[in-house]
GUZADREN-266118 format. One record per residue (C-alpha): residue number from 1; x negated, y, z; residue in one letter. Coordinates in steps of 0.25 Angstrom, whole numbers, plus 2048, in hexadecimal, padded with zeros to 3 digits. Layout:
SITE | NUM | X | Y | Z | A
...
// end
This chain:
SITE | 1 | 288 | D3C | 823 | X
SITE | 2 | 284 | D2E | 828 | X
SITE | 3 | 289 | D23 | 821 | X
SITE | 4 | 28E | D18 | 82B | X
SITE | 5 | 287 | D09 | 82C | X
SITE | 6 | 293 | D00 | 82C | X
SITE | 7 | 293 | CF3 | 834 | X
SITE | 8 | 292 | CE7 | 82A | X
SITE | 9 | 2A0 | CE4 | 82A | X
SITE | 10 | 2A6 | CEE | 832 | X
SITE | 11 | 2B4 | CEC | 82E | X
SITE | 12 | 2B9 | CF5 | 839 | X
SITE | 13 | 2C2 | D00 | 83A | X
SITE | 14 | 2BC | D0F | 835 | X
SITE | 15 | 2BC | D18 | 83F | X
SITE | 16 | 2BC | D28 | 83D | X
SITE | 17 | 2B8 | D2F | 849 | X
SITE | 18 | 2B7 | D3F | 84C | X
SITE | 19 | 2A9 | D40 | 855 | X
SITE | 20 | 2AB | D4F | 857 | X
SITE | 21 | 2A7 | D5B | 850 | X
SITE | 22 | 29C | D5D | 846 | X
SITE | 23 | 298 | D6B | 84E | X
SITE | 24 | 294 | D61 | 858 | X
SITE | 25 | 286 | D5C | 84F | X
SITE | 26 | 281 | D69 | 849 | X
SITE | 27 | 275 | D64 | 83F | X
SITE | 28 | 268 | D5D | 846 | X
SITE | 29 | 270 | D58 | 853 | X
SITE | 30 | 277 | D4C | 858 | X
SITE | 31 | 282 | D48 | 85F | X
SITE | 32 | 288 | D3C | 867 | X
SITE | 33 | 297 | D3A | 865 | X
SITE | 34 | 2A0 | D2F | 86B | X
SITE | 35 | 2A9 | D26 | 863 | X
SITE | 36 | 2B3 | D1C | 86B | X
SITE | 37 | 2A8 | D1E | 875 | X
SITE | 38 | 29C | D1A | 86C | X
SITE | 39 | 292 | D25 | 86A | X
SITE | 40 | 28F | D2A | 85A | X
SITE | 41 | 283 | D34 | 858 | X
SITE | 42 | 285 | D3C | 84D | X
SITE | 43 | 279 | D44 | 847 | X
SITE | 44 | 279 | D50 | 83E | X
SITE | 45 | 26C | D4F | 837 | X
SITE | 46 | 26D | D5E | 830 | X
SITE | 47 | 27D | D5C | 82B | X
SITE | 48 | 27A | D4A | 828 | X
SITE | 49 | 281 | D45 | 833 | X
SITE | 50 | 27F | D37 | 839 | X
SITE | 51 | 284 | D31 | 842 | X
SITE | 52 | 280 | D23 | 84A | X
SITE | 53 | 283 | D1B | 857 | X
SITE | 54 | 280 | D25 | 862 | X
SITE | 55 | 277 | D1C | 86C | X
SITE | 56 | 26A | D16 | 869 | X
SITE | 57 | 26B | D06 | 869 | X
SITE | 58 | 25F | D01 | 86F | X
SITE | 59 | 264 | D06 | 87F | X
SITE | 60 | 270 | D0F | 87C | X
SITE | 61 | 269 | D1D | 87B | X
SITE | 62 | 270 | D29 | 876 | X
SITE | 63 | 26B | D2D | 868 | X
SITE | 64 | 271 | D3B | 86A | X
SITE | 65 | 263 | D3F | 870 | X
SITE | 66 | 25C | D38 | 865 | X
SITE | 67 | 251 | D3E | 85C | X
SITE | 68 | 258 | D3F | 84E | X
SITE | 69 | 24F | D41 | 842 | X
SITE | 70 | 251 | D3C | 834 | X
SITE | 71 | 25E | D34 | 835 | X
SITE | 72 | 258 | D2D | 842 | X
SITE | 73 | 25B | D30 | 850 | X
SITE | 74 | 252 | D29 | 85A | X
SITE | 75 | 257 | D25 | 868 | X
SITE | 76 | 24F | D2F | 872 | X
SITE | 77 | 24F | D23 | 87B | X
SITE | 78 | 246 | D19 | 877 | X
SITE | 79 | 244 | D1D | 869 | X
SITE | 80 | 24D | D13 | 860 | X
SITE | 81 | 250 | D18 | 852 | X
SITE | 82 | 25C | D19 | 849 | X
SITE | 83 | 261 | D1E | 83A | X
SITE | 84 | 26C | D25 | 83B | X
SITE | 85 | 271 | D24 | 82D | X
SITE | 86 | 272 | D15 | 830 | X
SITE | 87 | 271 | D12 | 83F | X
SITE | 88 | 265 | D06 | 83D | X
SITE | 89 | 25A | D09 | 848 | X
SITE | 90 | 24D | D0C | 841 | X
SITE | 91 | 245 | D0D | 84D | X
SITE | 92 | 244 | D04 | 85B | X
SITE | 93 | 248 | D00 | 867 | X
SITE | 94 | 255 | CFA | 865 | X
SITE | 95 | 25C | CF0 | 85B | X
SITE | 96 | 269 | CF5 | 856 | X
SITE | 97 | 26D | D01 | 84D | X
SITE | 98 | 278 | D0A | 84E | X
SITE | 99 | 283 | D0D | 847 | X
SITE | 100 | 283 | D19 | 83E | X
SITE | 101 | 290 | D20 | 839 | X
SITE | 102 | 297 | D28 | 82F | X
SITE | 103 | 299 | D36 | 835 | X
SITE | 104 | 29F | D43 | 82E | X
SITE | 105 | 2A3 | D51 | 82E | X
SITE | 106 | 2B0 | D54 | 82B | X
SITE | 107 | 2B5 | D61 | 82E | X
SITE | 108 | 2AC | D62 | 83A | X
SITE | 109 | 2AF | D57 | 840 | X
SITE | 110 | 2A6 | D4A | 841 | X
SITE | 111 | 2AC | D3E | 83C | X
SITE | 112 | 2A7 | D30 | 841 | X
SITE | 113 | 2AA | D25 | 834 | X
SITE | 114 | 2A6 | D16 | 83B | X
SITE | 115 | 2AE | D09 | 83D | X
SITE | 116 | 2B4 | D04 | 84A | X
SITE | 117 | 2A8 | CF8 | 84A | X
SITE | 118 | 29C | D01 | 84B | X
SITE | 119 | 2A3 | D07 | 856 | X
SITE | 120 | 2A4 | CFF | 85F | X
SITE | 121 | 294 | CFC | 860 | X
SITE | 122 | 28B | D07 | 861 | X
SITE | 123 | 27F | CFD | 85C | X
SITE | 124 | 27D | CF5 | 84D | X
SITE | 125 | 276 | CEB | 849 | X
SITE | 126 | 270 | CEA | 83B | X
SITE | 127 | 273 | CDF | 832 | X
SITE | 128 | 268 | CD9 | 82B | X
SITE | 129 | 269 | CD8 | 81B | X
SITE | 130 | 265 | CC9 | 81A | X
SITE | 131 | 271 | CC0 | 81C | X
SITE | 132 | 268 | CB2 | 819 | X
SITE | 133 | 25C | CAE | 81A | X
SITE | 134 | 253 | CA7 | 813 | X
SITE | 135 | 24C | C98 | 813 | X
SITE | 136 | 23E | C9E | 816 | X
SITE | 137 | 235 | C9A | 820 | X
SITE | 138 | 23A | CA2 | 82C | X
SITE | 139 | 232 | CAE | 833 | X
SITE | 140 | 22D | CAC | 840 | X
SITE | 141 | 230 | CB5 | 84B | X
SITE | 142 | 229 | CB3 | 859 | X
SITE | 143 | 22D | CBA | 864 | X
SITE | 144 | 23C | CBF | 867 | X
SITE | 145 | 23A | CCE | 86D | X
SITE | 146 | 23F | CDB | 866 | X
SITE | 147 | 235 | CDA | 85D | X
SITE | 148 | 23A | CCD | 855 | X
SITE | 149 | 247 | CD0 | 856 | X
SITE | 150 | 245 | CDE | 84E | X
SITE | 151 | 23D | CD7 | 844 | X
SITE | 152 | 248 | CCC | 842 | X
SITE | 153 | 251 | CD8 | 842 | X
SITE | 154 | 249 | CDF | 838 | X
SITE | 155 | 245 | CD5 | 82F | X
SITE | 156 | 254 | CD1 | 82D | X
SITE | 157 | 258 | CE0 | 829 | X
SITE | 158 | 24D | CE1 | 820 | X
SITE | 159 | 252 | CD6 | 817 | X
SITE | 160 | 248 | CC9 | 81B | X
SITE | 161 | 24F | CBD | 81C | X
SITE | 162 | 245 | CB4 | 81F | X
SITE | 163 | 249 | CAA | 82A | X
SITE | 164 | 243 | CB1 | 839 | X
SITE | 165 | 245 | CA8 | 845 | X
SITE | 166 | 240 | CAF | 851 | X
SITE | 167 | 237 | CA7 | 85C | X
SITE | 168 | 238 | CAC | 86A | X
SITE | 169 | 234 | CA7 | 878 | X
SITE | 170 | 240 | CAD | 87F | X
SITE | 171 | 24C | CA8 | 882 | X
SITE | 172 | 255 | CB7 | 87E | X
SITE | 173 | 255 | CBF | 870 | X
SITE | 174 | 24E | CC9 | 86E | X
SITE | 175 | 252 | CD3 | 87A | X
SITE | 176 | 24E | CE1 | 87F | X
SITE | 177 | 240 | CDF | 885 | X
SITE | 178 | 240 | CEC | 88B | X
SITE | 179 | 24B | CED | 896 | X
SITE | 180 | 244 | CDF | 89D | X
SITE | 181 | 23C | CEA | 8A6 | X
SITE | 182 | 243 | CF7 | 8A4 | X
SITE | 183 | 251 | CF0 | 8A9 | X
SITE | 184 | 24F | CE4 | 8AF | X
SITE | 185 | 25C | CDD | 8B2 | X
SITE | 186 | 25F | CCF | 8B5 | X
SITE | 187 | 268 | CCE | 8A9 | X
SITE | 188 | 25F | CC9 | 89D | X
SITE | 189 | 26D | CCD | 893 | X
SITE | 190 | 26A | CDC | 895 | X
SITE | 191 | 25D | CDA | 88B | X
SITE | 192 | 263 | CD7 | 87F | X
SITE | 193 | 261 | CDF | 873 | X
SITE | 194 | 265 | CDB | 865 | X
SITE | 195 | 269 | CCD | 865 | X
SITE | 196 | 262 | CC6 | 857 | X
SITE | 197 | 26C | CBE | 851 | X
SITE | 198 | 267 | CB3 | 848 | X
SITE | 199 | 275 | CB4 | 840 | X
SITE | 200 | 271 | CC3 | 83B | X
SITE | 201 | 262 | CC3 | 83C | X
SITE | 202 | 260 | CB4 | 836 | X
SITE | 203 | 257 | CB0 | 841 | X
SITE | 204 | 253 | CA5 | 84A | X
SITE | 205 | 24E | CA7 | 859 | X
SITE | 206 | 248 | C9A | 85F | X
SITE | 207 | 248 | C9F | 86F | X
SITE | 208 | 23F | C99 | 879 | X
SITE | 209 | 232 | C96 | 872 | X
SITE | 210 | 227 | C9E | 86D | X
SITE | 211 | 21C | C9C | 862 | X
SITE | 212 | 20E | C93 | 865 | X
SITE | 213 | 205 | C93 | 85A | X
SITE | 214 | 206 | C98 | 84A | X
SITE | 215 | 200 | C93 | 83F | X
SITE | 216 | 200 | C9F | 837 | X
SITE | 217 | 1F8 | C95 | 82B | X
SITE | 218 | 206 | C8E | 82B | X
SITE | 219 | 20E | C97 | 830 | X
SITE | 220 | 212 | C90 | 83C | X
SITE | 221 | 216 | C95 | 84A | X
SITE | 222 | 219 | C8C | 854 | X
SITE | 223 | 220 | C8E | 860 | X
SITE | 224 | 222 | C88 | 86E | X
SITE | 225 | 22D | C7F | 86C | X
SITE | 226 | 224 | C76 | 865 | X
SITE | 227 | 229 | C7A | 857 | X
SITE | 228 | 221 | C82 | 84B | X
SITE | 229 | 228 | C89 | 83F | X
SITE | 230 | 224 | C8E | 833 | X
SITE | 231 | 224 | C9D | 830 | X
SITE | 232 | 223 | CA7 | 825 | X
SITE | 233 | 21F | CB2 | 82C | X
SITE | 234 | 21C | CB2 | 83B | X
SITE | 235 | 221 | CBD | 845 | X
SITE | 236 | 21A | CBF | 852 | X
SITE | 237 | 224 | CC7 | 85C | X
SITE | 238 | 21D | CC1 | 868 | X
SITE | 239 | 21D | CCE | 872 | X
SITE | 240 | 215 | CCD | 87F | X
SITE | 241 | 215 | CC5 | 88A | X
SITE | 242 | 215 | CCA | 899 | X
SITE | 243 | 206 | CC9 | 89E | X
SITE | 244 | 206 | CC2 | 8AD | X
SITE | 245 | 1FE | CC6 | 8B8 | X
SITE | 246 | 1F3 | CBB | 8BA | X
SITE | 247 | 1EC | CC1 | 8C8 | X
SITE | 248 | 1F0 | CB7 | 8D3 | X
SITE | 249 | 200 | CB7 | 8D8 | X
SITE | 250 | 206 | CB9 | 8CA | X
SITE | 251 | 20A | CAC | 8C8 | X
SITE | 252 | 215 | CB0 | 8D4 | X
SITE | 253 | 224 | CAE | 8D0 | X
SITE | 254 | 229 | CBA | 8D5 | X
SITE | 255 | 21F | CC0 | 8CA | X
SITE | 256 | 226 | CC6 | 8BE | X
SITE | 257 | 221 | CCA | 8B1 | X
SITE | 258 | 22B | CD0 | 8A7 | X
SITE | 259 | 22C | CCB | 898 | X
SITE | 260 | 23D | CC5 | 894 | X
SITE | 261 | 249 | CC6 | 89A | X
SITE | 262 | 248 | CBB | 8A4 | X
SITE | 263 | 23D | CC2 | 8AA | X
SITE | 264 | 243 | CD0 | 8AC | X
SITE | 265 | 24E | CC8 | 8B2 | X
SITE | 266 | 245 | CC0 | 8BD | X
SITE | 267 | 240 | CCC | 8C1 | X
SITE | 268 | 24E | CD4 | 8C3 | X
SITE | 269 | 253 | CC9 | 8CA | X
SITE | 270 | 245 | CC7 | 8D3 | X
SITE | 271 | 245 | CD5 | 8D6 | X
SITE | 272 | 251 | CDA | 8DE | X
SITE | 273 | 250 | CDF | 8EB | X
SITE | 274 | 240 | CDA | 8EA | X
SITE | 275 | 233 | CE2 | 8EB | X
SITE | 276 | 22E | CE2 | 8DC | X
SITE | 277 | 21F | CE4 | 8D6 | X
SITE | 278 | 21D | CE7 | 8C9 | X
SITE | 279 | 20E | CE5 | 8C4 | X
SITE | 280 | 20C | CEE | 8B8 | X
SITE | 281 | 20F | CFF | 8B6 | X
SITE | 282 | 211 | D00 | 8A6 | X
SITE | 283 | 21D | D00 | 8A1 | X
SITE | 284 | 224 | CF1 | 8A4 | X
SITE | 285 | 21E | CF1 | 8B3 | X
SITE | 286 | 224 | D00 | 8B5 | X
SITE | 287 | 233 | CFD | 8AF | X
SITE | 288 | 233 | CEF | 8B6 | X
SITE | 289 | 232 | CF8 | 8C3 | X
SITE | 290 | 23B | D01 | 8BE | X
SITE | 291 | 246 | CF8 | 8BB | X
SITE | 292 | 244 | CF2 | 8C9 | X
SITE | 293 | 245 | CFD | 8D1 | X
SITE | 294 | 256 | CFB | 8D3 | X
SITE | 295 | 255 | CED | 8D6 | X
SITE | 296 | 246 | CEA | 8DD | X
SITE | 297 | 243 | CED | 8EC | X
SITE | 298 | 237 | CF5 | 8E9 | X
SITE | 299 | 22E | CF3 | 8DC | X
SITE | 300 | 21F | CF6 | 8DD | X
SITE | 301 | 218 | CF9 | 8D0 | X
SITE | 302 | 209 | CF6 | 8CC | X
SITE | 303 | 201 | CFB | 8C1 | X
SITE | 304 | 1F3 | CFB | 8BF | X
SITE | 305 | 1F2 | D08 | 8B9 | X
SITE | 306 | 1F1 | D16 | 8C0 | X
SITE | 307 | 1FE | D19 | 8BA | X
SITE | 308 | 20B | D11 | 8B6 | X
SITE | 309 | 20E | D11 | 8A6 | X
SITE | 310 | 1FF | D13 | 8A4 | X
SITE | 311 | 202 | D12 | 895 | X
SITE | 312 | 208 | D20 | 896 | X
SITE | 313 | 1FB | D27 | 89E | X
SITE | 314 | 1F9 | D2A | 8AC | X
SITE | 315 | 202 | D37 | 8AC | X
SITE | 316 | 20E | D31 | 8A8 | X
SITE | 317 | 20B | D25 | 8B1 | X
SITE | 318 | 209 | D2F | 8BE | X
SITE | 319 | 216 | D34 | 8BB | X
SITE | 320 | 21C | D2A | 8BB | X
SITE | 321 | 217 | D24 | 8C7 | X
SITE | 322 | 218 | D2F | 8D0 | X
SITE | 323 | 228 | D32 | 8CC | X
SITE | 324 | 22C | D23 | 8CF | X
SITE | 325 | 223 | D20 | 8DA | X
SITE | 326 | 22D | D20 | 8E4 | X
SITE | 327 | 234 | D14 | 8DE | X
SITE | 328 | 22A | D09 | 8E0 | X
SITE | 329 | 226 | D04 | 8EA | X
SITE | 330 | 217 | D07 | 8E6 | X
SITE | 331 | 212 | D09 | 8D9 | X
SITE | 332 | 204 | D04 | 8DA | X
SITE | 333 | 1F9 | D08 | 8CF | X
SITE | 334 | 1EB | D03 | 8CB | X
SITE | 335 | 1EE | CF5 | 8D1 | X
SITE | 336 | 1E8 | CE9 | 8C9 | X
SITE | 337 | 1EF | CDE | 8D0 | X
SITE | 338 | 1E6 | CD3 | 8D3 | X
SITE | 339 | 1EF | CC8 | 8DB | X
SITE | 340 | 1FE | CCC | 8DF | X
SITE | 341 | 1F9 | CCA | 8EE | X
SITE | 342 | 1F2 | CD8 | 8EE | X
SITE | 343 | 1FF | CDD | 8E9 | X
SITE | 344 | 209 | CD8 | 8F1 | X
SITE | 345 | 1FF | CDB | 8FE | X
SITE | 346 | 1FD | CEA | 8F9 | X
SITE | 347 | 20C | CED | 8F8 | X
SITE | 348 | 210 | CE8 | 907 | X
SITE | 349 | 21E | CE4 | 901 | X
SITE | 350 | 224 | CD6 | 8FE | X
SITE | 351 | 223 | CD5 | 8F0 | X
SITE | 352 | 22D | CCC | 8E9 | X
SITE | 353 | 22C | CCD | 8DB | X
SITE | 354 | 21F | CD4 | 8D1 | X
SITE | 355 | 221 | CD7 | 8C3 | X
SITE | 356 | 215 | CD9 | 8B9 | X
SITE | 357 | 213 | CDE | 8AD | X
SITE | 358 | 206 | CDF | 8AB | X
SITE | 359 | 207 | CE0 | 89C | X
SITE | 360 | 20B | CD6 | 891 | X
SITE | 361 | 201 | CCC | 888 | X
SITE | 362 | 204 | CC8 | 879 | X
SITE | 363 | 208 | CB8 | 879 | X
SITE | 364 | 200 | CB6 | 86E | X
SITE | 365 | 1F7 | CAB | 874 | X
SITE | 366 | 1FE | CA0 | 869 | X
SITE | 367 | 1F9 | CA9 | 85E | X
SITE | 368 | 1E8 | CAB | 863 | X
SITE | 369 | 1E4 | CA1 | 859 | X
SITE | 370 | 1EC | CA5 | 84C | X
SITE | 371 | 1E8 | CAE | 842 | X
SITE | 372 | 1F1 | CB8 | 848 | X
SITE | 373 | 1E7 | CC3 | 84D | X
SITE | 374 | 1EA | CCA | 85B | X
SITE | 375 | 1E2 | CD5 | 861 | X
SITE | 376 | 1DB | CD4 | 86F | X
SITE | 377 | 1E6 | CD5 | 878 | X
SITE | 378 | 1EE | CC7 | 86E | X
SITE | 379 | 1F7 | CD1 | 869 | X
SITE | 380 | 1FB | CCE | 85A | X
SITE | 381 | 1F4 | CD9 | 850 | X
SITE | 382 | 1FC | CDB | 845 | X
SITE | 383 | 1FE | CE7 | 839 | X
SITE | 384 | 207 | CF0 | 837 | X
SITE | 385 | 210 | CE7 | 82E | X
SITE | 386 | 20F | CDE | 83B | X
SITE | 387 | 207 | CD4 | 833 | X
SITE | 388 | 1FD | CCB | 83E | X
SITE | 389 | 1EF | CC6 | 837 | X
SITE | 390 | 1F7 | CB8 | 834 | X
SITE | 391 | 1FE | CB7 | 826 | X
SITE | 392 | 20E | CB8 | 829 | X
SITE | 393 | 20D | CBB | 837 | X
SITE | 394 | 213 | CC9 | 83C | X
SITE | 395 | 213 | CCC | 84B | X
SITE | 396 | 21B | CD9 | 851 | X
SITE | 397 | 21E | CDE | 861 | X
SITE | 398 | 218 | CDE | 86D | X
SITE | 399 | 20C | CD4 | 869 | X
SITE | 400 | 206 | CDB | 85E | X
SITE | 401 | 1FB | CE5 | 85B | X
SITE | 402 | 200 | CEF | 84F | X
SITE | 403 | 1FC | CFD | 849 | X
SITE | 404 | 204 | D07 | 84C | X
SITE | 405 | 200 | D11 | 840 | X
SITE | 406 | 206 | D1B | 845 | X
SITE | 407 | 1FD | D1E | 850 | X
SITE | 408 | 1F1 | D18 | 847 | X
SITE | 409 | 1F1 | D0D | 851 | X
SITE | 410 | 1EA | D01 | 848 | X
SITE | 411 | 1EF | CF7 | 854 | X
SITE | 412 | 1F8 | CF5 | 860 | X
SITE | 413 | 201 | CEE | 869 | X
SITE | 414 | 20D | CF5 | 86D | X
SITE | 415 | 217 | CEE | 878 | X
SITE | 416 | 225 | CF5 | 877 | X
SITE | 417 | 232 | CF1 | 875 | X
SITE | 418 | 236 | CFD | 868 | X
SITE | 419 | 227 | CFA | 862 | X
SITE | 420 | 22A | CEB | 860 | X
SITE | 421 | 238 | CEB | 85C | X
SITE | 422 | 230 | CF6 | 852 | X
SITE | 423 | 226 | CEB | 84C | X
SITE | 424 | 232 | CE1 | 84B | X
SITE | 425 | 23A | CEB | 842 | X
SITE | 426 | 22E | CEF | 839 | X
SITE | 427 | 228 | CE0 | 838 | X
SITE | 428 | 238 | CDF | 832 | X
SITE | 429 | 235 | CE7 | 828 | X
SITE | 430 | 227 | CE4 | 823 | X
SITE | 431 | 229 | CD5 | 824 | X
SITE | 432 | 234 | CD7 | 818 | X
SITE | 433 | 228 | CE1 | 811 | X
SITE | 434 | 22F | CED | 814 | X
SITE | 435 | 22A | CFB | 819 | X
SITE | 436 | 22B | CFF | 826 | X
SITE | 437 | 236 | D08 | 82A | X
SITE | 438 | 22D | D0F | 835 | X
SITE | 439 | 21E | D0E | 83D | X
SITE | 440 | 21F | D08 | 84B | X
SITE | 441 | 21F | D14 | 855 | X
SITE | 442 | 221 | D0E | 864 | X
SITE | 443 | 22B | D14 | 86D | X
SITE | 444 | 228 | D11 | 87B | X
SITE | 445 | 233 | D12 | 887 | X
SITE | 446 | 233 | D0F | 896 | X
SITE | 447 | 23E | D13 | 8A0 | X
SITE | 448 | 238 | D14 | 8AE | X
SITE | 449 | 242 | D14 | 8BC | X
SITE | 450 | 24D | D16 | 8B3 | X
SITE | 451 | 24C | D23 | 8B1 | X
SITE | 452 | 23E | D27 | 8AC | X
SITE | 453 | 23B | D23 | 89D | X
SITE | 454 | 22F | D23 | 895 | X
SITE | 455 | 22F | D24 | 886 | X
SITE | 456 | 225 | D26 | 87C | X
SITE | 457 | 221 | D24 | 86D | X
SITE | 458 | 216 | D1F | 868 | X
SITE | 459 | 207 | D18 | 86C | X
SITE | 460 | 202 | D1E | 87A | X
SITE | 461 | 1F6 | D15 | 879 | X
SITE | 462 | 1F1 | D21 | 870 | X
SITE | 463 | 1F7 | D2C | 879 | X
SITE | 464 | 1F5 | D33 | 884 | X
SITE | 465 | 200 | D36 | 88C | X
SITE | 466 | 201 | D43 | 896 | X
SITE | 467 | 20C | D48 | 89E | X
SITE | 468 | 212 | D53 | 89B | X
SITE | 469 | 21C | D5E | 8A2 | X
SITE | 470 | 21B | D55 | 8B0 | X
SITE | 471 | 21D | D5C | 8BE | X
SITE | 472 | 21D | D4F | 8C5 | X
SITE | 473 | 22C | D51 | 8CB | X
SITE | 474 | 234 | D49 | 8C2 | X
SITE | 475 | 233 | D3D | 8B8 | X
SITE | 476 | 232 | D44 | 8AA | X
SITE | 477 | 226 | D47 | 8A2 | X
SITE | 478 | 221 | D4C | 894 | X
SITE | 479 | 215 | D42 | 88E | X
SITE | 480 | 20D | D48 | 882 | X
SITE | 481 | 202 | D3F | 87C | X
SITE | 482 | 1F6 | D42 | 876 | X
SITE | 483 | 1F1 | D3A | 86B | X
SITE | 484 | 1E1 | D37 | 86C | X
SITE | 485 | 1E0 | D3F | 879 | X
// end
């Protein structure tokens, strides 16, 4: 039997509801049953039953096809993670919780025992323990992406009540990164995700400027604007920067690179009804063209690669190419553009708009004559406690270099969504000295021409990938991987 997680101050009425019959959840199965229309999995883990908020709360996924394993049930869509005895999400993407509920068998029936309150959301927030904070010098959090809003968030529930004021160059919260090129719409509200509130978490966001310099002698960052403040400890969430084309013709304005909101809503806007090229085949440059396809003339795709996605290997590149061919335009491979005129000569069509997304750059410029050691490439090394070689200075996300011990793997740069939200929650607990509640394993998603999706766990910088089970007559496949050949 669960015990239910009450809302703090859920004054509400208690509700008692009948969900069905016991018979209907034999031990080591699962079931979804509806409540004023509000979906409740209950879970028989071999006569324990539990029971929780039926839909996943990072897109809306049903739970009932779940992996369930030792009061945990994983969402089967992109991998987000939740305790059933208490609802709290253990493991990423996503932000919120779910609720959990008292639920019995009584005389073969399944009783449902919750409030009227944590009915009517099928989401829950966790409230932090601290209620002050105290007159410390304040940590320093650069950057405003998923990853420094799950370290806020993370700090908070682990008790620290150190001031935090979070520096970002953006003029939005923290917002879902991910949907920019997988749904581009010219509606920047559609990307929220959890909105920080400086009244529950204790924090300050300073928009619209970004760090300079750091005097990590003084502890010193100082930022744009002109100002500089004094810090305890200094968080680097700096993510990456769109790299631009520098061959001749890229300075053009109908020339788009993609990065924050505003952006994906230039190029929606620019594309309707217009022949679209997008420079680039990995995984941003395929779901740009995806997400135009409704909207665009025609879109055009080029990679310089013999196949798209060359992270997942040529075989599951050639399938993917050869089942949505018909939808471009071209699809032209092995081209290393030299000047945007070759282009737009080759393709014999009036192009109006070009997106690249030739890659990303760490923007850590400001930071090259600092003790703060970066490896060849600028991105920030850190260890496992995401300590940088500076005294107080920590750095998580898209612009560092970590181990990942599970794959022995001494040092490398991951740049995903779940990873960095990942780094933000465990940088939450080891800044506060506390263990970590699990090792970082990367869960990788893409969802092409809405209705081929990719997913995978893991490195694949160590794997190699082979097609399985193909016939070439329809877009499904079996990918085994093969570590050390």
């Amino acid at each position: 039997m669960a015990c239910a997680v009450a809302a703090n101050f859920d004054t509400s009425p208690i509700v008692n509801e009948v969900l069905g019959k016991s018979a209907e959840v034999p031990p080591g199965t699962k079931k979804t049953f509806y409540v004023r229309e509000k979906p409740i999995l209950v879970i028989n883990d071999n006569g324990s039953l539990y029971a929780v908020t039926g839909i996943c709360t990072h897109y809306n996924s049903s739970l009932e096809n779940g992996i369930y394993s030792k009061g945990r049930i994983r969402c089967p869509l992109h991998g987000a993670c939740f305790n059933v005895r208490t609802g709290d999400i253990e493991d990423y993407p996503g932000f919120d919780s779910l609720f959990s509920y008292e639920v019995k068998d009584i005389n073969g029936d399944l009783i449902l025992n919750t409030t009227e309150k944590q009915l009517e959301n099928t989401r829950r927030t966790r409230k932090p323990t601290v209620t002050a904070v105290s007159d410390d010098v304040p940590i320093i959090v650069v950057g405003g992406g998923v990853s420094a809003a799950s370290f806020v968030e993370h700090a908070r529930l682990n008790g620290c009540s150190t001031p935090i004021t979070m520096i970002t160059d953006d003029r939005l919260p923290p917002y879902d990164r991910v949907l920019l090129s997988k749904v581009i719409k010219n509606c920047a509200k559609n990307y929220g995700i959890k909105q920080i509130r400086d009244t529950v978490d204790f924090l300050q966001i300073s928009q619209q400027r970004c760090g300079i310099d750091v005097d990590v002698a003084h502890r010193l960052v100082y930022l744009s604007s002109g100002e500089s403040m004094k810090y305890s400890k200094l968080v680097l969430a700096l993510g990456c920067a769109a790299r631009e084309l520098t061959i001749p013709g890229g300075n053009l304005r109908n020339v788009y690179t993609l990065r924050v909101v505003d952006e994906a809503n230039a190029i929606a806007e620019a594309s309707i009804g217009k022949h679209v090229v997008c420079i680039g085949g990995s995984f941003i440059g395929m779901e740009i063209a995806s997400s135009l396809l409704l909207t665009a003339a025609s879109v055009t795709v080029v990679c310089a690669t013999e196949e798209p996605l060359p992270a997942f290997g040529p075989d599951i590149g050639r399938v993917i190419r050869h089942n949505v061919y018909g939808l471009f335009y071209y699809l032209i491979l092995l081209l290393n553009l030299t000047k945007f005129n070759i282009l737009i000569k080759s393709l014999k069509i009036n192009i109006c708009n070009i997106c690249c997304h030739s890659g990303v750059e760490p923007p850590t410029e400001w930071l090259k004559n600092t003790s703060i050691e970066m490896d060849e490439r600028g991105f920030i090394k850190v260890d496992r406690l995401f300590r940088t070689t500076a005294d107080w200075v920590y750095a998580i996300g898209d612009v560092v270099s970590a181990p990942l011990p599970l794959w022995d793997i001494d040092s490398i740069n991951i740049q995903h969504f779940q990873t960095a939200q990942t780094h933000g929650q465990l940088l939450g607990y080891s800044i506060v000295g506390r263990p970590f509640p699990h090792p970082v394993v990367p869960f990788f998603w893409t969802v092409l021409f809405f209705e081929f999706g990719v997913r995978f766990a893991g490195m694949f910088q160590i794997f190699l990938f082979r097609a399985r089970n193909y016939d070439g007559s329809r877009l499904s496949l079996l990918s085994s991987s093969d570590k050390d050949g």
